[in-house]
C-alpha positions in Angstrom: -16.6 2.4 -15.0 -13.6 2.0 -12.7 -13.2 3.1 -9.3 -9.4 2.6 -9.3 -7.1 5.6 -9.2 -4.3 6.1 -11.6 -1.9 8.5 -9.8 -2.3 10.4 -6.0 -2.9 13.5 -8.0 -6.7 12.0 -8.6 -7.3 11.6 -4.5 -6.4 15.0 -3.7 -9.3 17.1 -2.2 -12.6 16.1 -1.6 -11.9 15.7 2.3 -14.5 14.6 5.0 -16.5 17.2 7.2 -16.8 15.6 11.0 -19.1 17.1 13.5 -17.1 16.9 17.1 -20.2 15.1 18.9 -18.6 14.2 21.8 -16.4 17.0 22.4 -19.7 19.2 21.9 -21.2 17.0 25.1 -18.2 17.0 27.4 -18.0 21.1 26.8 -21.8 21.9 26.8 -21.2 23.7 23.6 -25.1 25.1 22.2 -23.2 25.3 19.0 -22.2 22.8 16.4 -18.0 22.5 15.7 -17.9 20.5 12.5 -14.4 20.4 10.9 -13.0 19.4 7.8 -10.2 16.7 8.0 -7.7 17.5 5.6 -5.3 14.8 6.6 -7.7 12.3 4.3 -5.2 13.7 1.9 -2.9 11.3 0.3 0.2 12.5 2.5 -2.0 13.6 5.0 -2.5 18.0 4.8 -4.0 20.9 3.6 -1.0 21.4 1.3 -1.7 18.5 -1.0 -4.2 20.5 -2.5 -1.7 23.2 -3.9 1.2 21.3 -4.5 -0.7 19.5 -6.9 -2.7 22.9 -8.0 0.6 24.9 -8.0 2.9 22.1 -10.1 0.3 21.9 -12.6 -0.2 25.7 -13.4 3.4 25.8 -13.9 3.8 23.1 -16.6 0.3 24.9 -18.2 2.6 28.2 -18.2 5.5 26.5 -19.8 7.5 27.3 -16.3 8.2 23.9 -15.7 9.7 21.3 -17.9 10.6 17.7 -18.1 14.4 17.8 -16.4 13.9 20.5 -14.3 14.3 20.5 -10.2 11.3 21.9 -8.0 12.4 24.2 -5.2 10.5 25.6 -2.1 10.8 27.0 0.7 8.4 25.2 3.8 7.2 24.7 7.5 6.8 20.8 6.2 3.4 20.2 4.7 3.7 22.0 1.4 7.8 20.0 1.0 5.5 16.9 1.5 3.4 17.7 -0.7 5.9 18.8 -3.5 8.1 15.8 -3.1 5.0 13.1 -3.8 3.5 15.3 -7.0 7.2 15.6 -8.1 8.0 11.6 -7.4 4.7 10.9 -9.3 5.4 13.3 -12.2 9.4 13.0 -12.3 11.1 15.4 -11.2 13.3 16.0 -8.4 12.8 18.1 -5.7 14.8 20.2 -3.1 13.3 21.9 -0.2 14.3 24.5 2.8 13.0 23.5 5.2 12.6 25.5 9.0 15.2 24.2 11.7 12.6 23.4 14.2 10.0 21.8 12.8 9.6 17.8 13.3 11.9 15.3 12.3 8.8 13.4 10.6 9.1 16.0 7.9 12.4 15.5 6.8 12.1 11.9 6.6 8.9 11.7 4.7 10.1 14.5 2.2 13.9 12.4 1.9 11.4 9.0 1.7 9.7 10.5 -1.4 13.4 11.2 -3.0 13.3 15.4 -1.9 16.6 16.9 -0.9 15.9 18.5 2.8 17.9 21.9 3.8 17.3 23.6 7.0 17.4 27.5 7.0 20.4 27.8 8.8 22.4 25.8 6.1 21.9 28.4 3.8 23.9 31.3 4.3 21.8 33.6 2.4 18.9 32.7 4.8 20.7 32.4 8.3 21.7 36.1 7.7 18.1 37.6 6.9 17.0 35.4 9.2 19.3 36.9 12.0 19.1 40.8 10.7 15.5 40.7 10.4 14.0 38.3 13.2 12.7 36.0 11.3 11.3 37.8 8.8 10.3 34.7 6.7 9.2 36.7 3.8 12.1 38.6 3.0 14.3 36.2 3.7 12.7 34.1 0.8 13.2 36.9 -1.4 16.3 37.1 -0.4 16.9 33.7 -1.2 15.4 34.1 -5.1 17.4 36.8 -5.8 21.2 36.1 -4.8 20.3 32.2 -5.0 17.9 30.9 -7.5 18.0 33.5 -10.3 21.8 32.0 -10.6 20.3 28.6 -11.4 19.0 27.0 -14.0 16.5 24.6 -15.2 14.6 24.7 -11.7 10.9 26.1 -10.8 11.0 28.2 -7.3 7.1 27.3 -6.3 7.1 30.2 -4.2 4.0 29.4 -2.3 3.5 32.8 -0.5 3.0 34.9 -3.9 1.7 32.1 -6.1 -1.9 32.8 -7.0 -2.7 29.2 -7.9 -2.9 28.6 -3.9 -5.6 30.6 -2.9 -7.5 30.0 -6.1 -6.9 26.4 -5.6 -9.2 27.0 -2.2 -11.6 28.8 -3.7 -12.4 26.4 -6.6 -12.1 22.8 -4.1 -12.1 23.9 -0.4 -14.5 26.4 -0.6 -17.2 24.5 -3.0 -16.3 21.5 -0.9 -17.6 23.0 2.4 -21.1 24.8 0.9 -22.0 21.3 -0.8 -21.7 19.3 2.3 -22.9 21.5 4.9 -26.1 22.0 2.6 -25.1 26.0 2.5 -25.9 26.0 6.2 -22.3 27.4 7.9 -22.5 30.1 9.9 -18.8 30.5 10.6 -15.8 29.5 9.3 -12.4 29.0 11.5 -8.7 28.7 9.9 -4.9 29.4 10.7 -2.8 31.6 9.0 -0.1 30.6 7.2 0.4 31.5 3.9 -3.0 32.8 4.3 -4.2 30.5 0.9 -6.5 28.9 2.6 -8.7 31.3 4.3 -8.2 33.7 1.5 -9.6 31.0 -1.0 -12.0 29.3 0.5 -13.3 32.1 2.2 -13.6 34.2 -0.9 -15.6 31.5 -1.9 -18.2 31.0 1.1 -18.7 34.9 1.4 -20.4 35.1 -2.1 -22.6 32.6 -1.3 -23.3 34.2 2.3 -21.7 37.5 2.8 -23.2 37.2 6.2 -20.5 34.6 7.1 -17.8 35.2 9.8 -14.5 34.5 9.0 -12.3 34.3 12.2 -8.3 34.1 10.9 -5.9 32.4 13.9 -2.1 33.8 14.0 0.5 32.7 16.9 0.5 34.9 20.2 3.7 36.3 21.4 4.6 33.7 23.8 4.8 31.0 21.0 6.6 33.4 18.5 10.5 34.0 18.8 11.9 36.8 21.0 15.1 38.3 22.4 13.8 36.6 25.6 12.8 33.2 24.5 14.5 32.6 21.1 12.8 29.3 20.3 9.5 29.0 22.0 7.3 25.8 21.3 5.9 27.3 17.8 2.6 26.5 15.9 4.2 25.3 12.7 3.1 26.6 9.8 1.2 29.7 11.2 2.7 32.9 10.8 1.5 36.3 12.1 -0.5 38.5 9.6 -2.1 41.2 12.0 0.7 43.6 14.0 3.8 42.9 11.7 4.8 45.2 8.5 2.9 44.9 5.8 6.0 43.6 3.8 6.1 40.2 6.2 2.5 39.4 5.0 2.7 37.0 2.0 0.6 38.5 -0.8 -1.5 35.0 -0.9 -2.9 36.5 2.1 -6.3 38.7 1.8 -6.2 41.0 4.9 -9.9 42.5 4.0 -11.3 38.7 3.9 -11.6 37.8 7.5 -14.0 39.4 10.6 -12.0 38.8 13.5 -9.0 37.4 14.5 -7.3 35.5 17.2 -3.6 34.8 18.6 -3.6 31.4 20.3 -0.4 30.3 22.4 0.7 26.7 21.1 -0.1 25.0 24.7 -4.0 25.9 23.8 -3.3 24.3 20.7 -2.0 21.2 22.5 -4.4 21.0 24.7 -7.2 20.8 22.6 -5.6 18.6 20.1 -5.1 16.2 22.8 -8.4 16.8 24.1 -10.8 15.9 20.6 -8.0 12.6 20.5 -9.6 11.5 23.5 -13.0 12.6 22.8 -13.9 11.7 18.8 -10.8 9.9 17.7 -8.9 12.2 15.8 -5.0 12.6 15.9 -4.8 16.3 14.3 -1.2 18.6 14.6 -1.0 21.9 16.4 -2.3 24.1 13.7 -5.5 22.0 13.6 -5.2 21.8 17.7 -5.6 26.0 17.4 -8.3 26.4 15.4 -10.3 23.5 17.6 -9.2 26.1 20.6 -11.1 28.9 18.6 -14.2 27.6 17.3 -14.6 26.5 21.1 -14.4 29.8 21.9 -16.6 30.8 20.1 -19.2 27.9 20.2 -19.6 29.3 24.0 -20.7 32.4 22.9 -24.6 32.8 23.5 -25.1 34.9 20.1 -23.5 31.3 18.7 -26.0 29.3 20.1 -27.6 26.7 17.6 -25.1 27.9 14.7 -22.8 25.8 12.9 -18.8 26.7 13.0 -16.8 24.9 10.2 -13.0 25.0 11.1 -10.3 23.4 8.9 -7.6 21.2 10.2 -4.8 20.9 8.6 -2.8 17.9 9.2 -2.3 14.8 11.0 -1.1 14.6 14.4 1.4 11.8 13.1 3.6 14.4 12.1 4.3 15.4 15.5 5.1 12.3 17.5 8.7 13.5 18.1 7.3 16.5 19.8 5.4 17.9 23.0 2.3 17.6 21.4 1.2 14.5 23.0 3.2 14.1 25.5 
């Protein structure tokens, strides 16, 4: 039997778990901070997993056809995503894309033949954008009613109300975890974005162990726009879900799945991205830099002591290079 791959669809998922060895020395942590490296994706995040899960639901459904254009709306990871499964299957691929994030993304989604639009280039989403303060979701409805429904032979993805993410986390991410921890995880660590990912594979681990914690991560208000500091340093990718309107939570997100949750600032994100470079090797973004910041936390707890925190990462620090992150 061959070991050789036909298409990147067939490495997706399936991503090492690393126990932070060192770092647990040099902090005198009593409690083990394993995490799971999502950037042994084939482009290198989380999203890989429902781009290819949320492209391939469609074409089941008869939603998306040979000749049509796949459209999203994205922090980066998930446009990455989408513009490799579309290369691979054929179809092109547009994307809006958030202003600030890293020029990385817009060259790697442009390498893989994606057309990149920042937010503000779209005059339906600058104004939302503006009225609302950055009310993300609404300004993505926004865009699919006085935009999209007007076109036609494209498939809006819509990643924050499309099932097939969460349920793509509980059926790979979720399973993943359990098998190679042996069942033994105690607690289980992850940002917020869309909220698939915790929502998935956390859906998952609870029935196998409802006593599992499930600590959720959103930004804290210094690294989330204000009237006073329009454009802070952000975490990209995570959004708030805890003290916002119901209506700016994305419905991907279950609010009754997690135990606890935490705001982190994105310099405690940098710092311990930077620090777990230096300590075990691995180049991780700022999202992945947070959730590192939390399971510490945690893992210096005294009721934590000898238990086993699994926190997901998800992405590679490459995509940051032309930021602050390592600076």
């Amino acid at each position: 039997m061959s070991g050789i791959k036909k298409s990147i669809s067939e490495l997706v998922g399936r991503t090492p778990l690393l126990e932070l060895t060192n770092y647990e020395k040099q902090n005198n942590l009593e409690a083990e901070i394993v995490v799971k490296l999502e950037y042994y994706n084939p482009n290198q995040s989380v999203k890989d997993r429902i781009a290819l899960a949320m492209v391939e639901d469609a074409e089941r459904k008869g939603l998306l056809k040979p000749g049509y254009t796949i459209v999203e709306t994205t922090s980066g990871n998930t446009g990455i995503g989408l513009a490799a499964i579309a290369a691979v299957k054929g179809y092109k691929f547009r994307v809006y894309i958030q202003d600030q994030v890293s020029e990385e993304r817009f060259k790697v989604i442009r390498a893989f033949g994606g057309e990149t639009i920042k937010l503000t280039e779209e005059p339906v989403l600058a104004e939302v954008l503006k009225e609302t303060n950055g009310d993300f979701v609404a300004a993505i409805k926004e865009l699919e009613d006085k935009v999209l429904s007007k076109e036609k032979d494209i498939f809006f993805v819509n990643q924050i109300a499309n099932t097939a993410n969460p349920e793509i986390h509980k059926a790979t991410t979720g399973p993943e975890i359990w098998e190679d921890t042996g069942g033994k995880v105690d607690i289980l660590v992850a940002t917020v974005g869309t909220g698939g990912t915790i929502s998935g594979t956390g859906a998952y681990l609870k029935a196998k162990n409802p006593d599992l914690k499930i600590i959720a991560i959103q930004p804290g208000p210094d690294s989330l726009p204000s009237e006073a500091n329009p454009t802070p340093e952000e975490i990209t990718g995570v959004h708030p879900f805890f003290g916002v309107p119901g209506e700016r939570v994305p419905s991907t997100m279950n609010l009754n799945i997690y135990d606890e949750a935490f705001e982190i600032e994105t310099q405690q994100a940098y710092e311990a991205a930077r620090a777990v470079a230096k300590s075990d090797g691995i180049l991780i973004g700022t999202s992945s830099g947070a959730a590192i910041h939390v399971a510490t936390e945690l893992a210096k707890k005294p009721e934590n002591k000898g238990k086993r925190i699994v926190a997901v990462l998800p992405d590679t620090g490459l995509r940051y290079l032309s930021m602050n992150l390592f600076e």
